[in-house]
N, C-alpha and C positions, 0 to 999 in steps of 0.2 A: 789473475781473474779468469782468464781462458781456461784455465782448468777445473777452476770450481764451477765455469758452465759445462765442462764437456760432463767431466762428473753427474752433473746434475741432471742432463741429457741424457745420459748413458743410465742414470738409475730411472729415467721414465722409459727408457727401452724395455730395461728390467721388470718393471712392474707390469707393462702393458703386459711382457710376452706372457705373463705367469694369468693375467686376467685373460688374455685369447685362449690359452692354454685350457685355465676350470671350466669357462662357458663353453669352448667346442667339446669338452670331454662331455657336459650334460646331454648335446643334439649328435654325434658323430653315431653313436652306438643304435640310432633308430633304425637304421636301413641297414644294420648287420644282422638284426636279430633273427631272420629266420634262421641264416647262417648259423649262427650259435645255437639257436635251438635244437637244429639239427646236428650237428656236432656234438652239445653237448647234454644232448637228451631233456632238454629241459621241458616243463608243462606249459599250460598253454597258460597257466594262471601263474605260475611262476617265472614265467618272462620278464614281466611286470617290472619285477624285482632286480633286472639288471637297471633301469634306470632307479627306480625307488631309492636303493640299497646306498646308492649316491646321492639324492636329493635330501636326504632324510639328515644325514649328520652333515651335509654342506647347508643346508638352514637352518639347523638345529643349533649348532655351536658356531654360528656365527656373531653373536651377541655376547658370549662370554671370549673366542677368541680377540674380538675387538679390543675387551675391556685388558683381556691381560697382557696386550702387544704394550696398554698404558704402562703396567706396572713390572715387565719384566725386562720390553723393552721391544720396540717395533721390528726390527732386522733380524732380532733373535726368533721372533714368532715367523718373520717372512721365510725366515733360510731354514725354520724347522717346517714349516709346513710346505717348503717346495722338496725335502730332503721326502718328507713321510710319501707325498703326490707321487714324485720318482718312483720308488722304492715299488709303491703298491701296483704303479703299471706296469711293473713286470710282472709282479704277480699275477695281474689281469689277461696279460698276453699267454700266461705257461700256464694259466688255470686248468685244469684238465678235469674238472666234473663242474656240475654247477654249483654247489656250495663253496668251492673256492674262489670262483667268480664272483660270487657275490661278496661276500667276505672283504675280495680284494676292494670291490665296486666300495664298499664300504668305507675300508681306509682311504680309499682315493678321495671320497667325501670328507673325509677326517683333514686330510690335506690342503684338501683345497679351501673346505673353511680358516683355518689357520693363514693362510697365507692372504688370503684374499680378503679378511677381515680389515687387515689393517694397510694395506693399498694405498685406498684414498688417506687417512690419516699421514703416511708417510710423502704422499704426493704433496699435501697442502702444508707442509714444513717444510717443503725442497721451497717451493714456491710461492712463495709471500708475494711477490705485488701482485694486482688483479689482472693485470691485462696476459702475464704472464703463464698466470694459475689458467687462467681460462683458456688459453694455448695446450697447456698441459691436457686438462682437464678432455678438451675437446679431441687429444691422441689418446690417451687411454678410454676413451669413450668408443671411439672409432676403433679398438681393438676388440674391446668387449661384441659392440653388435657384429664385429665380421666372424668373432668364432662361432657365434649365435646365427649368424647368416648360411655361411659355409660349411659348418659342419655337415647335414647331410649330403652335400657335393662330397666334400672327402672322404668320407665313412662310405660312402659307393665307389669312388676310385679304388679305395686301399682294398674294400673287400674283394669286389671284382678282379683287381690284378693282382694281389698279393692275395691275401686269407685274412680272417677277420682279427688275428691276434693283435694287426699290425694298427688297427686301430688304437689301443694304446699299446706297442711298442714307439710307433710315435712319438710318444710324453719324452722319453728316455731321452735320446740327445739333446731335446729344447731344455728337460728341466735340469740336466748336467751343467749345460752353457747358462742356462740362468744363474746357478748356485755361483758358477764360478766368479761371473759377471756381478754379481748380485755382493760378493766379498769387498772388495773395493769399494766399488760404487757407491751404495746404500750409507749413509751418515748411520755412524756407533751413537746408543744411544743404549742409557742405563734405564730409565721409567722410574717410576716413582716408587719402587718396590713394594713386595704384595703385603703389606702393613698399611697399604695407603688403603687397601681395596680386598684383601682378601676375606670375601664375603663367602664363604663355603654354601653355608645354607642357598643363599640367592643363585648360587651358580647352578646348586642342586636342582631348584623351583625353574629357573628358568629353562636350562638345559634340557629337562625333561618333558616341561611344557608347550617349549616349540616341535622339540623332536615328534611329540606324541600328536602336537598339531598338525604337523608336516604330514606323519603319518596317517592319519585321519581324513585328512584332505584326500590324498592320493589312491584312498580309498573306498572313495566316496562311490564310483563309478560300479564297483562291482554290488557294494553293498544298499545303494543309494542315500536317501540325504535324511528320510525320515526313519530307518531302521534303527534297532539298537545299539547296534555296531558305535554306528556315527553318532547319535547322541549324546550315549554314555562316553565314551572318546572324546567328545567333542568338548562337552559339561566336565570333564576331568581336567581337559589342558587349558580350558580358561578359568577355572579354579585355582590349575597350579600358577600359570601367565599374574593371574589374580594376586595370587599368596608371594610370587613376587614384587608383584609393584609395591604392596603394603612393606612388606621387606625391608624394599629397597628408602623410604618412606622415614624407617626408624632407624635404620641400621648403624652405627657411628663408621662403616666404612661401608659403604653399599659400593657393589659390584656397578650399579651403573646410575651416578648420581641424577635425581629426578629435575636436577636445574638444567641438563643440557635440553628436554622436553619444552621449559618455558621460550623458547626462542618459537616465533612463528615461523621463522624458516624451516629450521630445524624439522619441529612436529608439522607444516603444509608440506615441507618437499618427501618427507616419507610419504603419509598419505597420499599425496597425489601419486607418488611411482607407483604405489600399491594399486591404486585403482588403474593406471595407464595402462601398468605391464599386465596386469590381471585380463585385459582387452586385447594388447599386442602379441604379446606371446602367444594367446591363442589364437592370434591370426596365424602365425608359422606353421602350428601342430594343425591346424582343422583345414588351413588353404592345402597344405599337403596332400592330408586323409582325402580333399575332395578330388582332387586333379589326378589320385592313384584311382579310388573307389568309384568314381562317378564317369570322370575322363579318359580314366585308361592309362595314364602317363605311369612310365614307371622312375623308379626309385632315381635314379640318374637324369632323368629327362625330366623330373618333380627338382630337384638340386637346381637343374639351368635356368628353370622356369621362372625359380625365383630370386637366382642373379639380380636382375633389375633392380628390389629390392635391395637387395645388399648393398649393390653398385653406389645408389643414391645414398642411403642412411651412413656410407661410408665416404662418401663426398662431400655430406652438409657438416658430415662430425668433422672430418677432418681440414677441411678445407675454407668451410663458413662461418661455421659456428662459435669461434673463438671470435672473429673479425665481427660478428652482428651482437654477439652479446659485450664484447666491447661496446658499441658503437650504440646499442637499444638498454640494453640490460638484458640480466639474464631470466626474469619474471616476463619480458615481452617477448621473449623468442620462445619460453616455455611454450606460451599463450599459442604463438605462429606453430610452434608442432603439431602441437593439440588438434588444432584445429585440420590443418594437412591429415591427418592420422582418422579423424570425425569421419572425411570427407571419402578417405580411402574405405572404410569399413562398411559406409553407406552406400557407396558402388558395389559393395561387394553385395548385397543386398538382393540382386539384381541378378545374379547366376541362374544359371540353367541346366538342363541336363545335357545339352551340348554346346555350350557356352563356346566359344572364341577367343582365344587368350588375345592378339593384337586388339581386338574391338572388346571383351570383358573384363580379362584378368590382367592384361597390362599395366591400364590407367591407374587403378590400384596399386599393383605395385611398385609405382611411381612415386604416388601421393605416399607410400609407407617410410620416403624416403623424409618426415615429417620427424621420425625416429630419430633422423640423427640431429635437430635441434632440440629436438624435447630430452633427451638422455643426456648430452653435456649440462642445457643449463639445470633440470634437478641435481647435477650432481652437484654445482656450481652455490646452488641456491643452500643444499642441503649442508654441505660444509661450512658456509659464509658464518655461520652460528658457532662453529667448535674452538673452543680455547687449545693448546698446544698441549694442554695434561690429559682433554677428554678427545684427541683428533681421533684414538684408536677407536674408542670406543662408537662414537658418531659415524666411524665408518663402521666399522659393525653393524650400527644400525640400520643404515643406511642399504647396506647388501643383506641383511635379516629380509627389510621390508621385501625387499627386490624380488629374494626367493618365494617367500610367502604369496606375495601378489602373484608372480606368475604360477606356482602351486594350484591357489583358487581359483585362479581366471583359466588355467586347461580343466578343471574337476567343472566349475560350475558350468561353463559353456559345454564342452563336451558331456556331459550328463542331460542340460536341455537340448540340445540337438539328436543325440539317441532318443532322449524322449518324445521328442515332438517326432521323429522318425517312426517310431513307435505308434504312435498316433496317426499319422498317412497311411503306412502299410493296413495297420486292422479298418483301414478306411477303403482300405483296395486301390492303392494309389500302388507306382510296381517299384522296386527298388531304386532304382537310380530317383525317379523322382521323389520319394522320400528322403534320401539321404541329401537331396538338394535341401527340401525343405528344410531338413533339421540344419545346415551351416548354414543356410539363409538367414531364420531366428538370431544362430550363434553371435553372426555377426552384426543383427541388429544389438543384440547385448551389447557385445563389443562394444560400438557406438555409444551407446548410455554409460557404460563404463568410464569410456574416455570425457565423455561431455563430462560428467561428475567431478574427473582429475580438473578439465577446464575452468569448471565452480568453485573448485578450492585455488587453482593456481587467480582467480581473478579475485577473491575475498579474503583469504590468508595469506599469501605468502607477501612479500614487498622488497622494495630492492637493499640489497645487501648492503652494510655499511661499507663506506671505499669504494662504490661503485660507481665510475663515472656514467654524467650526468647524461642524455642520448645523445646534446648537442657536441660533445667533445668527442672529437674525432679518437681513434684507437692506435697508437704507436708500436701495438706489434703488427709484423708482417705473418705472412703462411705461406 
C-alpha cells in the first residue's frame, strides 16, 4: 500500500512540475524581450509574436489534446507532449534569427498543450476520495499560480546573469527529470481507442476555431475591436466554434460528447474561471505596465513587488485550501476568493501617479492572495462532473477556458485602458496621469469581471456529489 501512495505522490510531483513548467514559460519571456529584440533584430510589431506564437496553439489544441489523451491514452499524450516542450526549448534557446524563435515559441505551444491537457484528468483517477483529491488539487494548483507568479522574477534573474537563451534552456533539465520520473510513476493506460471518438471533421472545426479565436483576440490591441480585421476573424471562429458544436450534436463518435456540458458544474466552473481569470490575469500584466510606466520600478524590482502576491496565492493553495474546502465545500470557498479578489481590484482603483506601494499597492497584493482559494476549488468543482472515459477531455476543457479567459481579459482591459488613456492625453492631462487613468478604469473592469464569476459561482454551480456536508470535520492533514 506504501508504494501505491508514494507512486501516487510522486506522479502529482510529476504533473505539478510539467504545469509550473507551461505557465512560467507563458510570463518568463516578458522581461527578456528587449534583450531579444536586440539580439535578434526583431520589429517592434513582431515582438508580439514571441508570446503569441505560444498562446495560439497552447489554447488552440487544447480541447482536442484533452479528448485524445481519452482515446489513445492519458500518459501517452503526457510524455508526448513533455518529449515535443523539451525538444522545442532548445530550439528556442539556439534560435539564431527571429523566425526560428518563433517557430520554436510555437512548438513549445504544441507541447505544452498536449501535455497539459490531460493533467487534471490524470490527477482525478490517481485520486478518488474527496478529501484526498482536494489535497491534490490544491498542490497542483499552487504550482500553477507560482509559475504565473514568478515568472518575471526569473526571466530577470536568468537574463541579467546568464543571456536570455537561458530562459528556456531552463525547460531542459526539469522536462528530462519529468520524462523520466513521469515512466514509472504515471498509471498505463490504453483509452478507449480512436473508433470511440475519432471525429476528424470536429477536430478540424474546432482546432481551427479556437486557434483563429486566440488569434484574433490577441490582436485586438493593434487593430482594435470594431476594425475589419477583428470582426471578420471574429464572425469566422464563432462560426467554425458554431459548426462544431452542431457537429459534435450529430456525430455517432463526436470528439467531445455534449453530455459532459449538461452537468452544472461542469459548464459554471468553466464559465466562472473564464470570467475570473479574464479579471486576474490582467491584474499581473497591467499592475506590472503601471509600477514600470508610471512608477519607474524596473523589470526586477516590478518581480519583488509582486512577491507578496505569489507569497499568499501560494499559501491559501497550498496550505488552506484543501483543509477549508474539506471542511465548507468547494462552491463556498469559491465564493470567499471571489470576494478577496473583488475587494483587491477595487483598491486598486485608487492608484496614483505616485502612489505608495506599503500604503497603495500592498494591501492589494494581499487580498490577490484570494487566487489561491478560488483556483483549487474551480478546479475541484469543474472536475466533480467528469466520468473516468470523458476526465481527459473535461480537463481540456477546463485549461481551453483558462487560456481563453485570460487571452480576453489582457486584450479587452488593456485596449480600454490605452483608450481611456487616449482620452486623458487629447484632454491635456500629461502622461503619467493618463496612463494612471487608463489601469484605474482597467481595474474597475476587473472588478465587474469578477463579481460576474461571483454570480455564477452563487446561482449555478452546487456542491459536488461526495461532498462532505460543512459540519463534518476534514481527515486529511497538510
Amino acid at each position: 500500500m506504501s508504494n501505491v501512495l508514494n507512486s501516487r505522490w510522486t506522479a502529482l510531483g510529476v504533473l505539478s512540475a510539467t504545469g509550473l513548467m507551461t505557465v512560467l514559460d507563458g510570463s518568463i519571456v516578458t522581461v527578456a524581450m528587449p534583450a531579444i529584440q536586440r539580439d535578434l533584430d526583431f520589429s517592434a510589431a513582431g515582438l508580439s509574436w514571441i508570446v503569441n506564437a505560444y498562446l495560439i496553439p497552447f489554447g488552440g489544441l487544447l480541447l482536442l489534446a484533452g479528448r485524445l489523451g481519452d482515446l489513445i491514452g492519458r500518459r501517452a499524450m503526457f510524455l508526448a507532449g513533455n518529449a515535443v516542450f523539451t525538444a522545442a526549448s532548445v530550439l528556442a534557446g539556439a534560435a539564431s534569427d527571429a523566425g526560428l524563435l518563433i517557430a520554436a515559441r510555437f512548438l513549445q505551444g504544441v507541447g505544452s498543450a498536449l501535455a497539459s491537457a490531460v493533467v487534471l484528468g490524470i490527477l482525478v483517477t490517481l485520486f478518488t476520495e474527496p478529501a484526498e483529491r482536494g489535497k491534490a488539487i490544491a498542490i497542483f494548483s499552487f504550482t500553477g499560480a507560482a509559475g504565473a507568479s514568478i515568472g518575471q522574477v526569473v526571466g530577470g534573474v536568468l537574463t541579467d546573469a546568464l543571456s536570455w537563451p537561458w530562459i528556456f534552456f531552463i525547460n531542459v533539465p526539469i522536462g528530462l527529470v519529468t520524462i523520466l520520473l513521469a515512466l514509472p510513476a504515471l498509471p498505463a493506460d490504453r483509452g478507449a481507442g480512436l473508433s470511440a471518438g475519432a471525429d476528424v471533421i470536429g477536430a478540424l472545426l474546432v482546432t481551427s476555431g479556437l486557434m483563429l479565436g486566440i488569434y484574433t483576440i490577441v490582436k485586438v490591441e493593434e487593430y482594435g475591436w470594431l476594425a475589419a480585421h477583428t470582426l471578420g476573424l471574429g464572425a469566422l471562429s464563432i462560426a467554425l466554434l458554431g459548426g462544431f458544436v452542431a457537429r459534435q450534436a450529430t456525430a455517432k463518435a463526436p470528439l467531445m460528447p455534449l453530455r459532459i456540458l449538461r452537468s452544472r458544474n461542469v459548464a459554471g466552473a468553466n464559465l466562472a474561471q473564464m470570467l475570473s481569470l479574464s479579471g486576474m490575469f490582467a491584474f499581473q500584466v497591467l499592475v506590472a505596465l503601471y509600477m514600470q510606466r508610471v512608477l519607474g520600478y524596473g523589470a526586477l524590482e516590478t518581480g519583488l513587488a509582486m512577491l507578496p502576491a505569489a507569497v499568499g496565492i501560494g499559501t491559501l493553495s497550498l496550505f488552506v485550501s484543501a483543509r477549508v474546502i474539506a471542511r465548507f465545500g468547494a462552491r463556498t470557498v469559491l465564493v470567499a476568493g471571489l470576494v478577496l479578489l473583488v475587494a483587491a481590484m477595487l483598491l486598486l482603483t485608487r492608484i496614483t501617479v505616485d502612489t505608495g506601494y506599503l500604503t497603495h499597492l500592498l494591501p492589494p497584493m494581499l487580498l490577490i492572495a484570494g487566487g489561491g482559494l478560488m483556483l483549487p476549488a474551480l478546479a475541484t468543482l469543474a472536475m466533480s462532473g467528469a466520468q473516468d472515459s470523458d476526465a481527459g477531455l473535461t480537463s481540456g476543457l477546463f485549461n481551453t477556458t483558462q487560456q481563453v479567459g485570460m487571452a480576453v481579459g489582457v486584450a479587452v482591459l488593456s485596449t480600454m485602458a490605452a483608450s481611456r488613456t487616449g482620452e486623458l492625453l487629447a484632454a491635456g492631462a500629461g502622461e503619467a496621469a493618463a496612463l494612471t487613468g487608463g489601469y484605474r478604469l482597467a481595474f474597475g473592469i476587473s472588478a465587474g469581471l469578477l463579481v460576474a464569476a461571483l454570480v455564477v459561482a452563487l446561482t449555478v454551480l452546487r456542491r459536488p456529489a461526495g461532498e462532505p456536508a460543512s459540519e463534518v470535520r476534514p481527515s486529511v492533514t497538510v
